[in-house]
C-alpha positions as CSV (number, residue, x, y, z in Angstrom):
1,X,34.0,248.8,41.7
2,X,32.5,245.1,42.4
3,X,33.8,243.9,44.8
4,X,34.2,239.8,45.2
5,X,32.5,238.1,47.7
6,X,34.7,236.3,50.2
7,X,33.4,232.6,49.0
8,X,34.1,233.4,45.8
9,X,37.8,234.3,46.0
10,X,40.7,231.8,44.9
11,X,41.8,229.8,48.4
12,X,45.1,231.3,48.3
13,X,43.3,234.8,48.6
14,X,41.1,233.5,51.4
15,X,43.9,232.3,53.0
16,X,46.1,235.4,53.5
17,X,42.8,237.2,54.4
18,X,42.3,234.8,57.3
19,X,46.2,235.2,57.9
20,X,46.0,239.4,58.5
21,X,43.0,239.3,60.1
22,X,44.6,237.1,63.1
23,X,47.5,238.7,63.1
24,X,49.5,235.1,62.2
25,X,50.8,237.3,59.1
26,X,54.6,237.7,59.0
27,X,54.9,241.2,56.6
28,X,58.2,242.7,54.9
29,X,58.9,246.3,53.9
30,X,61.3,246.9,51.2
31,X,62.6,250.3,51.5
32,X,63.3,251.8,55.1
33,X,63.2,256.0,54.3
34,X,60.8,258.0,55.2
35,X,57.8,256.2,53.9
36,X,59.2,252.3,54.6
37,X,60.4,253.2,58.3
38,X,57.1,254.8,59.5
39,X,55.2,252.0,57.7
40,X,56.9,249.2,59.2
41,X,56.7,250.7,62.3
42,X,52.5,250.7,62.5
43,X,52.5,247.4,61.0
44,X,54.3,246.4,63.8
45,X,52.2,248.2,66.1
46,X,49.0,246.8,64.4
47,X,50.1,243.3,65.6
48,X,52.4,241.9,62.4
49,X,55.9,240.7,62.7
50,X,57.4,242.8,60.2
51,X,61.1,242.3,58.2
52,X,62.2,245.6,57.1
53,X,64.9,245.7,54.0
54,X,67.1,247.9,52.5
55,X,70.0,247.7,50.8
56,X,71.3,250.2,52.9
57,X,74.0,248.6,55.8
58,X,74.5,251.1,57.5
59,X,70.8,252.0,58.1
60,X,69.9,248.3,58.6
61,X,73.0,248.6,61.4
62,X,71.3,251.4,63.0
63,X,68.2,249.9,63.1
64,X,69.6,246.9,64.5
65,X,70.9,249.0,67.3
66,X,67.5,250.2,68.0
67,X,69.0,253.8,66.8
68,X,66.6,255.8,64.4
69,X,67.6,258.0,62.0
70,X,64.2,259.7,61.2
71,X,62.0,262.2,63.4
72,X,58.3,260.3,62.3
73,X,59.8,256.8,64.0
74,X,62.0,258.4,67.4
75,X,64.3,255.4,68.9
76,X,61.9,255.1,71.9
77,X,59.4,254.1,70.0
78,X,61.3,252.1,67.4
79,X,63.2,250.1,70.5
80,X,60.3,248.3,72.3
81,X,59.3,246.8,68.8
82,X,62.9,245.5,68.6
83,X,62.8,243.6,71.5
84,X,59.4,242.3,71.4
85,X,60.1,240.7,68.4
86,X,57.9,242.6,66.3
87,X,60.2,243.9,63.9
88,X,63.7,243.3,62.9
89,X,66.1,244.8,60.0
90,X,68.1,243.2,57.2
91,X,69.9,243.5,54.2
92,X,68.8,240.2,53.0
93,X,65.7,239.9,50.5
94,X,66.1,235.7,51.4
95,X,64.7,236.8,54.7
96,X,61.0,237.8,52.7
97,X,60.7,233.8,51.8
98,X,58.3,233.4,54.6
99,X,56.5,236.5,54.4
100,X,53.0,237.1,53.6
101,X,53.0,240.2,52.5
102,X,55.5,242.5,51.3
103,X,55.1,246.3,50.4
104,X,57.7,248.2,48.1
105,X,58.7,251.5,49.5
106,X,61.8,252.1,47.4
107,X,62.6,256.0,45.8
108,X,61.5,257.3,42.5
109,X,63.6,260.1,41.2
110,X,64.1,262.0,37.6
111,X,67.3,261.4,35.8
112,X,68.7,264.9,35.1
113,X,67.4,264.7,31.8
114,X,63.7,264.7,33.1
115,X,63.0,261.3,32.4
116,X,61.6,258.9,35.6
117,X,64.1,256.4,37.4
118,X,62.5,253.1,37.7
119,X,65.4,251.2,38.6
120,X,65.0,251.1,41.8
121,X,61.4,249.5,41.7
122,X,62.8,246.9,39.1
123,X,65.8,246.0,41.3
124,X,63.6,245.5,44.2
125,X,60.8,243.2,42.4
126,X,63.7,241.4,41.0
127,X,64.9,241.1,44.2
128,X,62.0,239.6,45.4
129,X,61.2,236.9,42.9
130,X,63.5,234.2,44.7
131,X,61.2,234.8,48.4
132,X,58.3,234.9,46.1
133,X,55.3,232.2,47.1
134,X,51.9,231.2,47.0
135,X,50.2,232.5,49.1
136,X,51.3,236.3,49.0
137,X,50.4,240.1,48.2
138,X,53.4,242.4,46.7
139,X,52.0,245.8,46.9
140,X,54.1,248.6,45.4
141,X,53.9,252.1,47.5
142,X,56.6,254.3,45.2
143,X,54.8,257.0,43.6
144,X,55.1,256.7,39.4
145,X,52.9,256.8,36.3
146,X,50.1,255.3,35.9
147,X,50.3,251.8,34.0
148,X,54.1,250.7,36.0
149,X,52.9,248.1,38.3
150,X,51.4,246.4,35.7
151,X,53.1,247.3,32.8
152,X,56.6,246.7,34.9
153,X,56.4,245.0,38.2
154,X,53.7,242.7,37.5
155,X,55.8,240.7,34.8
156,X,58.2,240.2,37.2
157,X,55.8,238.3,39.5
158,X,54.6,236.2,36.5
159,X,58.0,235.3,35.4
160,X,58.5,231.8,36.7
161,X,55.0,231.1,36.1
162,X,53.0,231.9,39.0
163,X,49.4,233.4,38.5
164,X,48.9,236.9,39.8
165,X,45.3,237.1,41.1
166,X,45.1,233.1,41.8
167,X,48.5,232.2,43.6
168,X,50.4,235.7,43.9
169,X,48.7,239.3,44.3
170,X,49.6,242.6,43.2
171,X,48.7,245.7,44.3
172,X,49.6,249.5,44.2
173,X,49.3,251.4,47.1
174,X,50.2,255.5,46.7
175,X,52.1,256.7,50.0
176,X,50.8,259.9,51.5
177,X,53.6,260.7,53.6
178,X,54.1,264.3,55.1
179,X,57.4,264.3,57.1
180,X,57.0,266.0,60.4
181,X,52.7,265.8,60.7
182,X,51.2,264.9,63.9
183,X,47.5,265.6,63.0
184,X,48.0,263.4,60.1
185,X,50.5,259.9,59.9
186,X,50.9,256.3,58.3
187,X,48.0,255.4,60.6
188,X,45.2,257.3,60.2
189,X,45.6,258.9,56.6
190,X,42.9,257.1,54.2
191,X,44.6,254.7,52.5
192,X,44.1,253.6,48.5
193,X,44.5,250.3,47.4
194,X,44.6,249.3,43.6
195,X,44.7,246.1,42.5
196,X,45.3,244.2,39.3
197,X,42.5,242.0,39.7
198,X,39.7,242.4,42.2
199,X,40.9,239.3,44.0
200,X,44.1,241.3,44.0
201,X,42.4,243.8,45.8
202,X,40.9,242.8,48.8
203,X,43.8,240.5,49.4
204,X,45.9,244.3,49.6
205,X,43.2,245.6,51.6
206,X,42.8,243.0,53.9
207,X,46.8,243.6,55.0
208,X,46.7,247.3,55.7
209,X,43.3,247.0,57.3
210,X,45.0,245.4,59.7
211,X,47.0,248.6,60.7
212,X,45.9,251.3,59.0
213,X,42.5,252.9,60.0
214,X,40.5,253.8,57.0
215,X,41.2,251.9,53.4
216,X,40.0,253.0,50.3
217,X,39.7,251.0,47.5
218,X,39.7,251.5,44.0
219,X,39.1,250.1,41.0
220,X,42.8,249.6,39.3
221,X,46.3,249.9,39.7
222,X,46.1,252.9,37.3
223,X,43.5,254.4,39.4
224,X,45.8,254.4,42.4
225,X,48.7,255.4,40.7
226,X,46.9,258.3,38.9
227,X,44.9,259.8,42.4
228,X,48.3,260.1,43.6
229,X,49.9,262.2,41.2
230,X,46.8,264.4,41.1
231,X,47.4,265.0,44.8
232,X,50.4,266.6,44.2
233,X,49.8,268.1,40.4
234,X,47.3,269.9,42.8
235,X,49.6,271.0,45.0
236,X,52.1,272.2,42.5
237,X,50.0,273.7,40.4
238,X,48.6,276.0,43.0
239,X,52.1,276.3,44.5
240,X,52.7,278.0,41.0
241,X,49.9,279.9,40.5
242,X,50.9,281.7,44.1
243,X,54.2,282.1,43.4
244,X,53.4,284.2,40.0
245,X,51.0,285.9,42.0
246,X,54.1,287.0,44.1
247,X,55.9,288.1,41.0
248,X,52.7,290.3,39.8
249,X,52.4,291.8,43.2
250,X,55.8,293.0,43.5
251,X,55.9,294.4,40.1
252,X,52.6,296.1,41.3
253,X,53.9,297.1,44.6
254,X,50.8,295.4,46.9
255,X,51.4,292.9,49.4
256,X,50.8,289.6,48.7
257,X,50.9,288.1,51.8
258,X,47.8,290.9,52.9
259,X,46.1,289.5,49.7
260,X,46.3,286.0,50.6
261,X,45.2,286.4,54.1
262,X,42.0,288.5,53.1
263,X,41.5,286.0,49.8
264,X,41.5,283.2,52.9
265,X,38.7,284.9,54.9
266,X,36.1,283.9,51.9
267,X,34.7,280.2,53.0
268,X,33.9,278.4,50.3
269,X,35.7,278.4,46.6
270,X,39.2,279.4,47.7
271,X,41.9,277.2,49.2
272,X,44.9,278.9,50.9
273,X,48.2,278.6,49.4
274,X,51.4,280.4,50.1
275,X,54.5,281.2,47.9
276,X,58.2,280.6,48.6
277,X,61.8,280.6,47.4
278,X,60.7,277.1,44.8
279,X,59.6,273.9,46.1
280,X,61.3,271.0,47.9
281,X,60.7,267.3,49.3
282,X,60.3,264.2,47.8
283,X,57.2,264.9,46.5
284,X,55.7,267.9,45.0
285,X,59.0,269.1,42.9
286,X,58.9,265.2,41.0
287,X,55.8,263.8,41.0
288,X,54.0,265.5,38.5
289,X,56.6,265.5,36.4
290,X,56.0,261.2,36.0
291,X,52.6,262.6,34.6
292,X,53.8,265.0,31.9
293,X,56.4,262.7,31.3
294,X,54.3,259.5,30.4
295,X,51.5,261.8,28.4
296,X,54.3,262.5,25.8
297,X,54.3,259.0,25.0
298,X,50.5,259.7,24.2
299,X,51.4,262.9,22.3
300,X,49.5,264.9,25.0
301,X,51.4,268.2,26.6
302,X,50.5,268.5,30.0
303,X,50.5,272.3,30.0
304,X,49.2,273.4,33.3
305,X,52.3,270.8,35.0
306,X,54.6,272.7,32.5
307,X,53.9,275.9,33.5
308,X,53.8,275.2,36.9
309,X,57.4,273.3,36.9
310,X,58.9,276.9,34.7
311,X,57.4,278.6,37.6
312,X,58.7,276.8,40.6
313,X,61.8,276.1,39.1
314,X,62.6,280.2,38.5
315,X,61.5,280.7,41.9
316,X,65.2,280.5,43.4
317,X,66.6,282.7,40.5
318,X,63.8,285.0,41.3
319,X,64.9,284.7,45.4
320,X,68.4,285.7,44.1
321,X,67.6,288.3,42.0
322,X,65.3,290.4,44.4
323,X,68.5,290.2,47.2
324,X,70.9,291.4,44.4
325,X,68.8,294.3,43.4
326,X,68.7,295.0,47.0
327,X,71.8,295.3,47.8
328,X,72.4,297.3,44.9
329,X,69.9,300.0,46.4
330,X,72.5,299.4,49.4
331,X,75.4,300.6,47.1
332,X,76.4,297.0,48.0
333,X,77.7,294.5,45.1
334,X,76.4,290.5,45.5
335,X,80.1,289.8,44.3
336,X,81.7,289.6,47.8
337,X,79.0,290.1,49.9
338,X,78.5,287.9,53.0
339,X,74.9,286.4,53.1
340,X,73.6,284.4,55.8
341,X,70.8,281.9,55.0
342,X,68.3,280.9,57.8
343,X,66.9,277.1,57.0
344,X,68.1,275.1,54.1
345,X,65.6,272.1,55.1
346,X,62.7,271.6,52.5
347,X,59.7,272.9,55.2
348,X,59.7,274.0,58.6
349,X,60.5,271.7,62.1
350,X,62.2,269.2,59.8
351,X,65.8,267.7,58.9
352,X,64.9,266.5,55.3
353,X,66.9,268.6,52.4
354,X,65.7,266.3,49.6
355,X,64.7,269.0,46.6
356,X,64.8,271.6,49.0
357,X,65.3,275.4,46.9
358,X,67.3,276.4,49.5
359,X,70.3,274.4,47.8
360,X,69.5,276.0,44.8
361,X,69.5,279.6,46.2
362,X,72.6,279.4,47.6
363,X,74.5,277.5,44.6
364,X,73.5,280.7,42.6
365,X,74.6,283.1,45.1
366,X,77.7,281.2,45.5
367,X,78.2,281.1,41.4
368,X,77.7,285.1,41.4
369,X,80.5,285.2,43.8
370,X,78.2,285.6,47.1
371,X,80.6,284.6,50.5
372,X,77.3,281.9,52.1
373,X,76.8,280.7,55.2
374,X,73.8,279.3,57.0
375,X,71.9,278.3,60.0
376,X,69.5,275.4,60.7
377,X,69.4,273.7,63.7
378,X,67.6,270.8,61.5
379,X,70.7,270.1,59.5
380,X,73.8,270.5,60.6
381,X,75.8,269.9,58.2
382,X,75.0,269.3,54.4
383,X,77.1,268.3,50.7
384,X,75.5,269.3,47.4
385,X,76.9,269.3,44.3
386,X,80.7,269.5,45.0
387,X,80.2,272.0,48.0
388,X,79.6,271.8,51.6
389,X,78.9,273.9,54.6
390,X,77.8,273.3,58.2
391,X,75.6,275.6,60.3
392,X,76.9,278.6,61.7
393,X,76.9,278.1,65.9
394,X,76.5,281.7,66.5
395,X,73.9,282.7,64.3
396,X,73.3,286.4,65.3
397,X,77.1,287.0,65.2
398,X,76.7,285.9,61.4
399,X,73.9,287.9,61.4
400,X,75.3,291.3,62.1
401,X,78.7,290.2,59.5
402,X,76.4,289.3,57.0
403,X,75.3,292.5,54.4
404,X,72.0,290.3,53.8
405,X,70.0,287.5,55.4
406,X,67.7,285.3,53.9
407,X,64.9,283.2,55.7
408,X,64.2,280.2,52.9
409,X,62.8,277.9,56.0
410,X,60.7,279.2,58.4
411,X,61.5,276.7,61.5
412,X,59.0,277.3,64.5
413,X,61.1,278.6,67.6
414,X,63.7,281.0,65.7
415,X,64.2,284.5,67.5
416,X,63.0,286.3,64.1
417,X,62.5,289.4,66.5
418,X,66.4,289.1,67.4
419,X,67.3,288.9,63.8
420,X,65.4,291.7,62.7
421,X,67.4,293.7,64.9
422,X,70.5,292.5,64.6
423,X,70.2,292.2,60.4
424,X,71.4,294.9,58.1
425,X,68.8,293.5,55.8
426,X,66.5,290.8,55.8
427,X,64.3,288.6,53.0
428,X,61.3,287.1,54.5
429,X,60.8,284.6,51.8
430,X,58.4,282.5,54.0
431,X,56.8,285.7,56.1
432,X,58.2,284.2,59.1
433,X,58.7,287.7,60.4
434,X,55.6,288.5,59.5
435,X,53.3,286.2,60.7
436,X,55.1,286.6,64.0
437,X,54.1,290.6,63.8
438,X,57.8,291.6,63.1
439,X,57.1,294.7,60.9
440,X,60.8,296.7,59.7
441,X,61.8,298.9,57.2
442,X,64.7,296.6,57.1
443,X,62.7,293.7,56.6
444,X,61.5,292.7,52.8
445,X,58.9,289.8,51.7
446,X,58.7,287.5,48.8
């Protein structure tokens, strides 16, 4: 990419550069979840005074209150930014008229009918054109296809007649957000930065740069929008190729857990990946599927995101169908049966149930007439799909009543040890009790 030099960018450009570098930048977040919340929050850090907005009141009350609702920003560290006067919550998009910058952090989900939901971006760049000015950088963070900030957002900007890349910027810039990681957070994971025009760019990159240690930049919008979905088509597609690999060892009787651990021992040419009960989060399960979605309207089958979606997707009914035949060994009927699940969050040490499979594995127990409870001291309580359930306060009570237990989400500091004693029959879908050296004839693995 050629880059511009810094004489020969438009003044408004120049401008906001010289604005983030000394910190005079006043930023806004649109979107306060899990990837608006933790950004604002090292904005503020890095020296911005940051406006946070979202739609949501009560949130925005919370927030107010100096009471966080996620684990990635705790209330202690949330709190002393409140009263310096480094951040501050609203509902109001008016409150973005004298921002500098503003980064759109809103969600992107399917419609049930596979198709992406963009209506949340558009309802938030909408929102924004009445705080829109010259100078100022709009830089969209929701993951989608490639060709939507320009194709959708950018028009937007335009529509009152402003210049995007003279008076207005635009930028895409791909969140890499792993809830619950320590080693790696807002701060110090590389960031990619897209823009429509070069100018738009290094006006993008000159903001995060300000907080964010390491900025890459790229040549496009489409760039950016594309490197993130082959982050996670990566991930799911090796997700899937593990998880058949699951299915052919068990119809082969070897032990694929043993296979992946001596597969992981070779150090070059071989990545480890591990299978489970499907895939959850907010990432993973959709994004690819914005991919194979926008290549139809190229008349191009993505066939390895396919295959990878049929495979994930099964994995539940798989999960269900290995405790059934199980219990049937047991002279035991899944009609009726009590069944206790252990996690229903998406991945271990974390409260998020967004996609997670363990929803889907015990709506299908519950539909073959399975009596479910569960246990996760991440989530206490939970609603999907018309039913609800909270978590079981004495879990090796429920244990011991139930003819089956399941372990979908393998949270760091369970007793596994305790429940393999105290279980009639347990499904190790994550190897929990295996990687803790828990070995039972009681015990099966995925």
């Amino acid at each position: 990419m050629n880059l511009p030099a810094s004489h020969s960018l438009p003044p408004a450009a120049q401008e906001l550069i010289r604005r983030f570098a000394t910190r005079r930048a006043v930023v806004g977040v649109v979107g306060l979840g899990y990837v608006g919340l933790p950004l604002a929050a090292v904005l503020a850090e890095g020296g911005y005074q940051v406006v946070g907005v979202d739609v949501d009141a009560k949130k925005v009350a919370a927030l107010q209150k100096g009471e966080s609702y996620l684990p990635d920003v705790p209330s202690e560290r949330l709190q002393p930014l409140l009263s310096g006067g480094r951040f501050r919550a609203t509902t109001s998009f008016s409150e973005l008229a004298g921002a500098d910058a503003a980064s759109i952090c809103v969600p992107t989900p399917l419609r049930k009918t596979g198709d992406p939901d963009l209506s949340h971006i558009l309802n938030a760049a909408r929102a924004l054109r009445p705080a829109l000015h010259s100078p100022m950088v709009v830089v969209l963070e929701s993951t989608t296809y490639p060709g939507t900030t320009r194709e959708l957002v950018l028009p937007e900007l335009e529509a009152e007649g402003r210049v995007v890349g003279g008076e207005i910027f635009l930028a895409f810039s791909p969140e890499r957000v792993d809830p619950g990681r320590e080693d790696w957070t807002t701060e110090n994971t590389p960031k990619i930065i897209g823009g429509v025009t070069a100018a738009c760019t290094e006006v993008a990159a000159a903001f995060y740069e300000g907080a964010i240690r390491s900025v890459v930049r790229v040549s496009s919008t489409e760039v950016a929008e594309m490197t993130k979905l082959l982050e996670n088509t990566f991930r799911a597609v090796n997700i899937g190729l593990v998880n058949e690999v699951a299915v052919m060892c068990h119809r082969l009787g070897i032990d694929v857990w043993e296979v992946i651990e001596a597969a992981a021992t070779k150090p070059f040419g071989f990545m480890r990946f591990t299978p489970g009960p499907g895939l959850g989060g907010h990432c993973i399960p959709i994004d690819p599927l914005y991919l194979s979605w926008k290549l139809k309207t190229v008349k191009y089958n993505a066939r390895f995101i396919e295959l990878a979606s049929e495979i994930n997707t099964n994995m539940p009914r798989y999960v269900v169908s290995r405790v059934q035949d199980a219990l049937n060994e047991m002279g035991l009927a899944l009609k009726g049966a009590r069944v206790l699940v252990i996690g229903v969050a998406y991945k271990a040490n974390v409260s998020d149930i967004r996609e997670s499979p363990a929803l889907d594995v015990i709506g299908l127990l519950r539909e073959k007439g399975a009596e479910v409870e569960y246990f996760d001291p991440w989530v206490p309580s939970l609603e999907h799909e018309g039913w609800g359930s909270r978590s079981v306060t004495d879990w090796k009570a429920a244990a011991r009543a139930a003819a089956c237990v399941l372990v979908l989400t393998d949270h760091a500091g369970f007793d596994y040890a305790s429940l393999a004693a105290e279980a009639r029959l347990v499904f190790d879908t994550r190897n929990a009790l295996g990687a803790a050296g828990i070995h039972s004839p009681t015990v099966m693995r995925l």
